[in-house]
N, C-alpha and C positions, 0 to 999 in steps of 0.2 A: 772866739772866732774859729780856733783851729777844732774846737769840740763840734762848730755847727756841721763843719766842714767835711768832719770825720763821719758823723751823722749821715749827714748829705748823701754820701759817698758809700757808704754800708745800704743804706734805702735803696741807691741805685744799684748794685749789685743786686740784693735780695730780687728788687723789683724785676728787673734786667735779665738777670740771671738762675739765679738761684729758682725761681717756680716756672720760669720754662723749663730747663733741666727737669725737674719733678714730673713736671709734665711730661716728656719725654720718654722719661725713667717709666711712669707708670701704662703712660700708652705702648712702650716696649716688653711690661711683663705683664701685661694680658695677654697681649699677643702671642709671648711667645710659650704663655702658660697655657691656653689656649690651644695652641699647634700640636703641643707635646702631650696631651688628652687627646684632642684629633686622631694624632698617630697611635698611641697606645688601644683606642677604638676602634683603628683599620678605615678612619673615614679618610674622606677628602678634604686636602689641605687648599682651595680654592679661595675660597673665606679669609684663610690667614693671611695671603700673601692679598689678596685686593683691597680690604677694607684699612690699612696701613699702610699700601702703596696711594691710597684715595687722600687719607691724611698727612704726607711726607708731599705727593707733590704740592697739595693747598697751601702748604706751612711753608713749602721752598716761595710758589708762586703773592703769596704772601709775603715775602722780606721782599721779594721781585721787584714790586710795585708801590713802592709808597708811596702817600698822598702828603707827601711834604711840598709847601708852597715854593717854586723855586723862584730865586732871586736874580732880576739881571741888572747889569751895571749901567743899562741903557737911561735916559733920562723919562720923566713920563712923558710918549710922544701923543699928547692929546692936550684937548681943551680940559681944566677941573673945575669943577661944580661942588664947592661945598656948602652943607648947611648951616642953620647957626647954631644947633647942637652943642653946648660946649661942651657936654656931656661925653657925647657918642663920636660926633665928631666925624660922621659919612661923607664922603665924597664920590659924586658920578664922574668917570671917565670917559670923555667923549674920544671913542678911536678915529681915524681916519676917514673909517668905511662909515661912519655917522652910525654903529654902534656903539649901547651908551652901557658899562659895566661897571656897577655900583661895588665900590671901596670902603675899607674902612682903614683907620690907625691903631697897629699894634705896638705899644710901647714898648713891648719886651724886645720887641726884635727892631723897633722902630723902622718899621715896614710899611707903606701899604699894603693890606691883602686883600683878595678877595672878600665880599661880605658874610657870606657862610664858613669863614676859615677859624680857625679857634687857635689858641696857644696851646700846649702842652706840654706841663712844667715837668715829665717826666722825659719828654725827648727835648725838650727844650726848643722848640721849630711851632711854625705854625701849620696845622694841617689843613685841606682842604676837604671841607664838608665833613669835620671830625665827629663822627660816632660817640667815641668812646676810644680811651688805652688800653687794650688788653693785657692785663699782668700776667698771664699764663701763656699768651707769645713774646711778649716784652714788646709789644711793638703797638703803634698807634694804628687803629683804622678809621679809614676815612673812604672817601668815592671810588680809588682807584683799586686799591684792594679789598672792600666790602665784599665784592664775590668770592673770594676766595677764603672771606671770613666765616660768612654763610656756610660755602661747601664745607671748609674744615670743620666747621660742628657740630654741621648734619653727619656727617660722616663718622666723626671721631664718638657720635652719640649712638648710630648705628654697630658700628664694632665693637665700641665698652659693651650694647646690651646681648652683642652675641658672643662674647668671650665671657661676661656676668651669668651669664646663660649656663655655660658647660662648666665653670670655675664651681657653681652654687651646686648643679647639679651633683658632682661630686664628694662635695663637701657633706652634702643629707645622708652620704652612704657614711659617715663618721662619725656626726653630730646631729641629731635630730633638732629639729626647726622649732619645735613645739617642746614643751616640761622645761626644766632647769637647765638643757643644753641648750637652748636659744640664746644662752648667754654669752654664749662663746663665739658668736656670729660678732659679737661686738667688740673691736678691736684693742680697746685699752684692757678689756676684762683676759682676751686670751693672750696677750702678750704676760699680763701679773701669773696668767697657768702657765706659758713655758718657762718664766724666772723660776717658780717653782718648781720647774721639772712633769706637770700637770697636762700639758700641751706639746706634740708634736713640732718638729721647726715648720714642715710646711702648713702645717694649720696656721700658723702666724704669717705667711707668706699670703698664702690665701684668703685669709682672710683681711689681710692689708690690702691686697685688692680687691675683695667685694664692697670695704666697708669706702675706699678712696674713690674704686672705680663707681658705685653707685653715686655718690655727692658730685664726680665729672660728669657721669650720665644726666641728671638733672641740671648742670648747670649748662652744657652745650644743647639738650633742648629748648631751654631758657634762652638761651643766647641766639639760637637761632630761627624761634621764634619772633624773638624783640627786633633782630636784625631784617627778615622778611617784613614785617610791620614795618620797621624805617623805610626800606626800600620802596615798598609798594604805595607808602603814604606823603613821599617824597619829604621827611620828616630825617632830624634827628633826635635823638632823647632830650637834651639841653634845649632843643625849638619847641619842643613838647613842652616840657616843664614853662617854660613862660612863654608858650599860645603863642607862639611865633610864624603865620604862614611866611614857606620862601615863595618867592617868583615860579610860576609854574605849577603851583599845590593844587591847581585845578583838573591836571591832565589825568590822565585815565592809568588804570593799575597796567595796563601793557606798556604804556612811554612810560612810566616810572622805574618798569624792572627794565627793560632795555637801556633806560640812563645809567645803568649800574652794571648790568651784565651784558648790555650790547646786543647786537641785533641776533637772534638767534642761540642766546645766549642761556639756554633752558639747556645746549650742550655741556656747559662749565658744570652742570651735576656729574655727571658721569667721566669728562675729559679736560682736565685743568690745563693743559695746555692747547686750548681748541684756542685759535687766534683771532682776534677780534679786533676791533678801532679802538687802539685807546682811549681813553678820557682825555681829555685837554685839562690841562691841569693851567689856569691864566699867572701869570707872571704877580713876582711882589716885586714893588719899585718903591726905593729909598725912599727915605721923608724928609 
């Protein structure tokens, strides 16, 4: 028991903690490796200070807004409609105003939630319209902060490729790309050259972020291709995977992005705190 516990508790850090940090770590030394070529080149330093201010406010407006279900103490004030599911176990909520907003039963939390809301054993809550948990923010996304997931990976995949850009460029004037120095482009091979004394310290620098920052490069295009998909298909991955249409899957790709980024909402590319109508996030009521 107290081994699971230990376990448990080391996972969540790592998770939690430890590969945001990384993350962090390595979005702040391109940058700032990056800057310092800049300047040794007499260029403008434009580039360095926006493409990291574009990533810092996402990732603040990000923690801002989670889509965690909240819970109120109030009783359910409607008529319930349940199936016979014993399975699934749905129920329709008739409100007041005679709409009807389909529920389900989460035993973890032993909650009513929302019907598109999912558990997430790593925040331990249930989210509303849960994506995915992002281990590289430590944090879940779901409806409310989806846009700002989007922006931060367009973003943070735009500034990896132009700090990738000037880090690589330098690097050719020391190491040729092509013959038996290509090998050295490869990280575990030139960190074994500097223990030998065979490699510079900043070739090991730089070259930890060409070889980290390219596998982030791909992964935040990835991520932020799959998340435009969700958005615009009013889908999540988990609906996908078992052919699940929600309510609504009919509406057209502009209601789908403005259900996520709000009217007008093609500004959150450029201005992460452009103000908008929040999402209503529907209440979970005890069981």
């Amino acid at each position: 028991m107290l081994y699971s516990e230990a376990s448990d508790l080391i996972a969540v850090i790592f998770l939690n903690y430890v590969l945001p940090t990384f993350n962090a770590i390595l979005i702040a030394g391109i940058t700032i490796t990056t800057a310092k070529i800049r300047i040794s080149e007499g260029l403008s330093l434009i580039w360095c200070y926006f493409f990291p201010a574009q990533i810092i406010l996402n990732w603040i407006q990000f923690y801002r807004q989670p889509s965690f279900i909240p819970l109120t103490t109030e009783p359910i004030p409607a008529l319930i409609t349940k199936t016979n599911d014993l399975i699934q176990r749905d129920i329709s909520i008739t409100m007041p105003d005679q709409t009807v907003i389909k529920y389900k039963e989460c035993y973890k939390c032993d909650l009513y939630v929302p019907e598109r809301s999912h558990h997430c054993p790593y925040c331990k809550k249930c989210v509303y319209i849960l994506d995915h948990h992002c281990f590289f923010l430590g944090y879940c996304v779901g409806r409310t902060n989806m846009k700002y997931f989007i922006t931060f990976c367009m973003w943070a995949a735009i500034g990896t490729a132009y700090g990738l850009y000037h880090i690589f460029d330098v690097m050719t004037f020391y190491r040729s790309i092509s013959g038996k120095e290509a090998m050295f482009y490869f990280f575990p091979f030139t960190f074994a050259m500097w223990y030998v004394e065979r490699a510079a310290d900043f070739e090991v620098f730089y070259i930890f972020l060409l070889d980290f920052g390219l596998g982030a490069l791909i992964i935040c295009i990835f991520l932020t291709s799959m998340g435009l998909y969700s958005t615009l298909n009013n889908s999540t991955p988990y609906e996908d995977r078992k052919n699940i249409k929600a309510d609504g899957s009919d509406k057209s790709l502009l209601d789908n992005f403005e259900a996520v980024f709000g009217r007008h909402g093609y500004f959150h590319f450029v201005f992460p705190m452009f103000p908008t109508k929040a999402t209503r996030i529907p209440v979970g009521y005890r069981r």
